[in-house]
N, C-alpha and C positions, 0 to 999 in steps of 0.2 A: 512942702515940696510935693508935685503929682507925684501921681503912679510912674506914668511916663520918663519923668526926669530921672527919678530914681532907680528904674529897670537900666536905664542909657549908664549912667557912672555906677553900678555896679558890675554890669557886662566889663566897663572899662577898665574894670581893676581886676578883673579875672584871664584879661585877655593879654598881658603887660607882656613885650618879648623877655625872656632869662637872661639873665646876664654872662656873656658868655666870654672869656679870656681867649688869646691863644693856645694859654697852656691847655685849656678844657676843650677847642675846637683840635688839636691836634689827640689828644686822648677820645676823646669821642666818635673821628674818622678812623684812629685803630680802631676801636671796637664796634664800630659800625661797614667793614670792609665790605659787608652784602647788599647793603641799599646803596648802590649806585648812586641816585637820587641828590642826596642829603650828603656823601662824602663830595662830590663835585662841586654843590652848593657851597658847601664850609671850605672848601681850597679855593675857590676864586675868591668869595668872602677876604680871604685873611690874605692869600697870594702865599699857599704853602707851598714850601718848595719838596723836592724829592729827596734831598738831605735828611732837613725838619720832620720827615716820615719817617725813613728808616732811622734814625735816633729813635725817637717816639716809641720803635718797636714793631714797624708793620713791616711786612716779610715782603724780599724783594720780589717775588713776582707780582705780590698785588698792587705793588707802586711801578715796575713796569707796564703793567696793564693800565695803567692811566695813560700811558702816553704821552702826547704835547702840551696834557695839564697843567701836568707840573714841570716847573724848569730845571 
């Protein structure tokens, strides 16, 4: 096998998305309540609701502050 072929599938096996549950995209948005970003990203992702949060543990004003995010 070249250089070439071999730099391409090992990049590829480094790069794999993680596997991610609901249960672990709702734990991860509680603990991630300061990057904006990436808590938006995983609630449309999954279509979490405002319930499914505050269960999880995240305090009601920071699931207020989402908005018409979440349902």
């Amino acid at each position: 096998m070249g250089k070439s072929k071999y730099r391409i599938l090992k990049k590829g096996i480094n790069d794999k998305f993680p596997y991610m549950t609901r249960d672990t995209a709702l734990t991860s948005i509680v603990q991630d309540m300061g990057n904006q970003k990436k808590v938006i990203d995983l609630i449309t992702l999954f279509g979490i609701t405002a319930e499914e949060l505050l269960e999880a543990g995240a305090a009601y004003e920071d699931v207020v502050s989402l908005g018409a995010l979440v349902r």
